[in-house]
C-alpha positions as CSV (number, residue, x, y, z in Angstrom):
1,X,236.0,18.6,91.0
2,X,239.0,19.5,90.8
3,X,240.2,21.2,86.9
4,X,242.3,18.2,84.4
5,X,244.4,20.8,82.2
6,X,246.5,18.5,80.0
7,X,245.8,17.0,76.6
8,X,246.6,13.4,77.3
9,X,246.4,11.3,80.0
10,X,248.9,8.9,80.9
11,X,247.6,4.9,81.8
12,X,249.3,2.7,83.5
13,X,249.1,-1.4,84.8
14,X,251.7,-2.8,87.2
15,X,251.4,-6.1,89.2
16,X,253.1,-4.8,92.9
17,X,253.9,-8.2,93.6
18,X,251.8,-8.8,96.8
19,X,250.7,-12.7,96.2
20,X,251.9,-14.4,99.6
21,X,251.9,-18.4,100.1
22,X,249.0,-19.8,102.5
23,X,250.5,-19.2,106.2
24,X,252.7,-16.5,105.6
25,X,251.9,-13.2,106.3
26,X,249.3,-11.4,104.0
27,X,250.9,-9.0,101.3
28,X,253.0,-6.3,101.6
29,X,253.6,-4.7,105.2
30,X,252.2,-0.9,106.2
31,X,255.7,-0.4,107.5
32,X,257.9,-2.3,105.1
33,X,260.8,-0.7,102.9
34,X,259.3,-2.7,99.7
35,X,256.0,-0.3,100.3
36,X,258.0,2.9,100.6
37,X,259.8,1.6,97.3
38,X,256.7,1.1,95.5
39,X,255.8,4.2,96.2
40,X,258.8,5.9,95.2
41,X,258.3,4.1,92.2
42,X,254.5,5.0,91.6
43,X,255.3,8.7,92.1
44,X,258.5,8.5,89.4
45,X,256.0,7.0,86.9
46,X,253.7,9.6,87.7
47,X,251.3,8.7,85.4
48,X,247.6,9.9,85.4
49,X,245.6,6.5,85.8
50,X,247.0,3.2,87.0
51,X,245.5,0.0,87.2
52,X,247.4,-1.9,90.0
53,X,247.0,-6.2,90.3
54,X,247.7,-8.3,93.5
55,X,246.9,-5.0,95.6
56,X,247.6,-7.5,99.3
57,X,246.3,-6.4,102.0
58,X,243.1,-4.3,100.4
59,X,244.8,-1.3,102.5
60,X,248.0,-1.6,100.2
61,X,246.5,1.1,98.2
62,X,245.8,3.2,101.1
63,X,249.6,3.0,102.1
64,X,250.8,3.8,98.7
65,X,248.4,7.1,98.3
66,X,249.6,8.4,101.9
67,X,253.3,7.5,101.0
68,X,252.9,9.6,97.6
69,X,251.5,12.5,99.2
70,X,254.9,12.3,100.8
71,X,256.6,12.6,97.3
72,X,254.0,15.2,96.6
73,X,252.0,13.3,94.2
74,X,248.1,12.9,94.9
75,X,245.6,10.0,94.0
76,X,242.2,9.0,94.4
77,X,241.4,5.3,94.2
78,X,238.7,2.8,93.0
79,X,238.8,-0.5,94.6
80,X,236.6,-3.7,95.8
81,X,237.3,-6.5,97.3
82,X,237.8,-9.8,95.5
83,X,234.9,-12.5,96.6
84,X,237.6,-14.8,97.0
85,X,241.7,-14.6,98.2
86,X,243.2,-11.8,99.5
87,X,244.9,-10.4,96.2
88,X,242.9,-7.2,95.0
89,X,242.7,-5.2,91.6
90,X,242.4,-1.4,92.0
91,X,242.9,1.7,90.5
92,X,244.8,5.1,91.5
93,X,243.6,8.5,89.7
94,X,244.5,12.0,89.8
95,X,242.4,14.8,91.5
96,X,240.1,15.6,88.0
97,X,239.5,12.5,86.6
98,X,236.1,10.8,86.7
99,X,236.1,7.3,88.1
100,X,232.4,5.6,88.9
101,X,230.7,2.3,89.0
102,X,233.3,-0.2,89.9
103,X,231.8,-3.7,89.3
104,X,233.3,-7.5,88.9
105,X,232.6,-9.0,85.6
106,X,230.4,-12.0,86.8
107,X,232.4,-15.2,85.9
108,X,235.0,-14.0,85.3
109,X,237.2,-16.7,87.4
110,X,236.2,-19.2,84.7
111,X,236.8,-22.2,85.4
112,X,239.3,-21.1,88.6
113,X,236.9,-21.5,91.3
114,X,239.0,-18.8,93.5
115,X,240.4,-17.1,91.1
116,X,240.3,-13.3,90.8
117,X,237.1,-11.2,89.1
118,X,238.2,-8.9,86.2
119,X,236.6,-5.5,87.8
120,X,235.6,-2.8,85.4
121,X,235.3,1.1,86.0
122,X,233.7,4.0,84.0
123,X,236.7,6.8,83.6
124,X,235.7,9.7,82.0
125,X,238.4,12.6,81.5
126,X,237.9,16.1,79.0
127,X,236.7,14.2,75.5
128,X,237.7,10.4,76.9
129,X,235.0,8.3,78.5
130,X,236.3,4.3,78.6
131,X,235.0,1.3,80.7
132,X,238.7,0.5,82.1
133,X,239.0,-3.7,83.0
134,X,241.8,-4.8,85.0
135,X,242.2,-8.2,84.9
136,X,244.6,-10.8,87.0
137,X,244.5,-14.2,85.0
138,X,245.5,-18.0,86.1
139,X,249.6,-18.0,85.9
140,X,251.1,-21.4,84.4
141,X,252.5,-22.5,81.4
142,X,251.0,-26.3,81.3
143,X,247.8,-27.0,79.3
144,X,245.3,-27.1,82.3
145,X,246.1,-23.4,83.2
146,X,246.0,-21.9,79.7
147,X,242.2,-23.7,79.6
148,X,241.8,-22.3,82.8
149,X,242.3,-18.6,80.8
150,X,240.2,-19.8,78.4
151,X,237.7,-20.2,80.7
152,X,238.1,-16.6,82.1
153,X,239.0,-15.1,78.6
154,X,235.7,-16.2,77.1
155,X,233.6,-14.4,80.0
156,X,235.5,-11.1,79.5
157,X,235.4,-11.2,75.5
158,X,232.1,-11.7,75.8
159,X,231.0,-9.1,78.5
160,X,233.0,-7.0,76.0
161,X,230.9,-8.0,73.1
162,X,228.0,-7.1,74.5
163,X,228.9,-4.1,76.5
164,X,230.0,-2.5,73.0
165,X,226.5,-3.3,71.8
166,X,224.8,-1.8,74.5
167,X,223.3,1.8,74.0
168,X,225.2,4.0,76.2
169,X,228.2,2.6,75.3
170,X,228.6,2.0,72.0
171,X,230.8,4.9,71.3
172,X,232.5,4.4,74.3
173,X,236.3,3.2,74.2
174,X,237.5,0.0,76.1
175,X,240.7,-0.7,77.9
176,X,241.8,-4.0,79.1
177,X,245.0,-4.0,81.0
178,X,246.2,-6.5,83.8
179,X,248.6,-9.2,84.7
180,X,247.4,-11.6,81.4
181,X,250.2,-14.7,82.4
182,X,249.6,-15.0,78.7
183,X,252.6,-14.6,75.9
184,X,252.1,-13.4,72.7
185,X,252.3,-16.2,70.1
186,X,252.2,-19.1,72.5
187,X,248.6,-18.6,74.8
188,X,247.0,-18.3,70.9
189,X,243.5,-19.4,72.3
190,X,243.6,-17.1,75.2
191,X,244.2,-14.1,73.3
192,X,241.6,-15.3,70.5
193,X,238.6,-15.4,73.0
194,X,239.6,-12.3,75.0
195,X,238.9,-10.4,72.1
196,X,235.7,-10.7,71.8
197,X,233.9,-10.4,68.6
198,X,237.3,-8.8,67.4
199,X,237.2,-5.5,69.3
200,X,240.1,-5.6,70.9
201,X,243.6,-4.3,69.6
202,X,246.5,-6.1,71.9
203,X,249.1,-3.1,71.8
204,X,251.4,-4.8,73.7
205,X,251.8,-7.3,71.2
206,X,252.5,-5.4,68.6
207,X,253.4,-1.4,70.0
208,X,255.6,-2.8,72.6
209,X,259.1,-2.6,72.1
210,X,260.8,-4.3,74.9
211,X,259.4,-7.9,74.6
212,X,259.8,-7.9,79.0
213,X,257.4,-7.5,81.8
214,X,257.9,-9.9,84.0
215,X,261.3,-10.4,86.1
216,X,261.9,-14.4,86.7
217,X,264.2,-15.6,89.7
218,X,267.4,-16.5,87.1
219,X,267.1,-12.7,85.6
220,X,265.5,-14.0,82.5
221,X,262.2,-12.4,81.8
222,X,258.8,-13.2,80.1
223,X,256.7,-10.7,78.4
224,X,253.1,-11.5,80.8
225,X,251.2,-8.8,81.5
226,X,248.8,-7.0,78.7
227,X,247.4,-4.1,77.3
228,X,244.4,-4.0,74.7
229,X,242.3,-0.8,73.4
230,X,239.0,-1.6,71.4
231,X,239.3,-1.3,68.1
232,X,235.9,0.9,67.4
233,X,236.4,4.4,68.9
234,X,239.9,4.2,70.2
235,X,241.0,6.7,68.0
236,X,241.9,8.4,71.4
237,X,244.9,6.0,72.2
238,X,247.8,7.4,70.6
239,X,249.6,5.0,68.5
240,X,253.1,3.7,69.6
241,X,252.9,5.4,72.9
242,X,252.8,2.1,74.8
243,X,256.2,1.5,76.8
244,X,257.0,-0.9,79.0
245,X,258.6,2.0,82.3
246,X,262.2,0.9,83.4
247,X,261.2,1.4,86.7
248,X,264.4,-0.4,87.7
249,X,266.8,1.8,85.9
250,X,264.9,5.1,87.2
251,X,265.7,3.7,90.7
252,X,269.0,3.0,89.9
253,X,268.5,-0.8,90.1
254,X,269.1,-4.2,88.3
255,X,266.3,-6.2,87.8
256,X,267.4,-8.7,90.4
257,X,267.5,-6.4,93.4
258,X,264.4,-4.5,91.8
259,X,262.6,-8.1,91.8
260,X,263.8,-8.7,95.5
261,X,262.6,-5.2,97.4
262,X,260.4,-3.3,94.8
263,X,258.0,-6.1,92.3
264,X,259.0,-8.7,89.9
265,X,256.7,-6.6,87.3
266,X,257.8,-3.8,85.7
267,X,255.1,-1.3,84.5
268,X,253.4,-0.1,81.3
269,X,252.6,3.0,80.0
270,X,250.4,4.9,76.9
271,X,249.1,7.9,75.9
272,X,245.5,9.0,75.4
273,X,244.3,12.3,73.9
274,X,241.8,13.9,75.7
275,X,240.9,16.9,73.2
């Protein structure tokens, strides 16, 4: 194994865009500039641990590690395929850091009968050991999808609930990150039952200072995806390190061409101590 010397670790989420209409080709080409791009993006980011939504095809994150060995940054990943679709949730992780038993939450599609599983990892890292969920939620702004989150944010709160009771874990941290399609202060009910039995801290709603994650077509942006530390034992997140990464400006883009060739998600970023 190899040696982690560093006293934080850096965490990451960012949706890569690959959701493709029935009939079209699946996800995001082997050869295709937009996967070189994303790369290039990844390995300026550079961050320790990144949770990656709508990883199309499953060997996306195959092409992405081989492509940052090219900019001289090395992963590991932790993925499994979804029971249903062909939009994945994985995770990329440095040489050094502990990543074991990937699992779906079971249910966790709610009431979306082919929705996407919330898939939970145990990372463990010098002092840090977390159960990391990515999560990929219904999108819409109408009542039937926000009920539709309900139905998948109940399942998670809950497995969160009782995964903090459980012994083994109850001094463990939790981290819930993902493409939410919720907004803070409208999707009230979704954020209420994903928090369980108030464990969860939503940093992003309050540590976040761009109020932007997601890049619409007219340039306007919404602030969907999410971040969340438990509140018990999470004195290792350090507070007001959560930034949204302008991946765009680092590759000297506007957010229109950035939504066009690289993602129409930019990424976040915090800070954990390790020590």
């Amino acid at each position: 194994m190899a040696q982690f010397n560093h006293s934080i670790i850096r965490a990451a989420v960012w949706n890569l865009a690959g959701f493709t209409l029935p009939g079209q080709r699946v996800g995001i080409s082997q050869r295709s500039v937009k996967a070189t791009s994303q790369a290039r993006g990844l390995a300026l980011l550079d961050a320790e641990f990144v949770t990656l939504v709508e990883v199309s095809p499953l060997s996306h994150i195959d092409t992405l590690i081989e492509k940052l060995r090219g900019f001289g940054v090395e992963y590991e990943k932790t993925i499994l395929p979804q029971p249903h679709g062909n939009i994945h949730i994985g995770f990329l992780h440095k040489p050094g850091i502990e990543v074991s038993n990937p699992r779906f939450i079971p249910g966790s599609e709610g009431d979306y009968a082919r929705g996407r599983q919330a898939i939970a990892v145990d990372m463990k890292v010098g002092k840090l050991a977390a159960t990391v969920i990515g999560v990929h939620f219904k999108s819409g702004r109408d009542r039937a999808e926000q009920k539709m989150r309900d139905s998948q944010c109940r399942v998670i709160g809950e497995y969160i609930t009782t995964l903090q009771q459980t012994p083994g874990h109850k001094r463990r941290g939790v981290f819930l990150m993902g493409d939410f399609n919720m907004i803070p202060g409208q999707d009230v009910s979704n954020f209420h039952l994903l928090g369980g039995d108030d464990v969860m801290d939503f940093v992003s709603s309050w540590d976040l200072q761009d109020r932007f994650s997601h890049i619409l077509k007219k340039g306007r942006a919404n602030l969907l995806d999410g971040f969340a530390v438990s509140r018990t034992f999470s004195n290792d997140y350090i507070k007001g390190s959560l930034r949204l990464f302008p991946m765009h400006w680092t590759m000297d883009m506007g957010r229109e061409e950035f939504r066009r060739s690289v993602s129409d998600h930019l990424p976040f970023v915090a800070s954990f101590r390790i020590f």
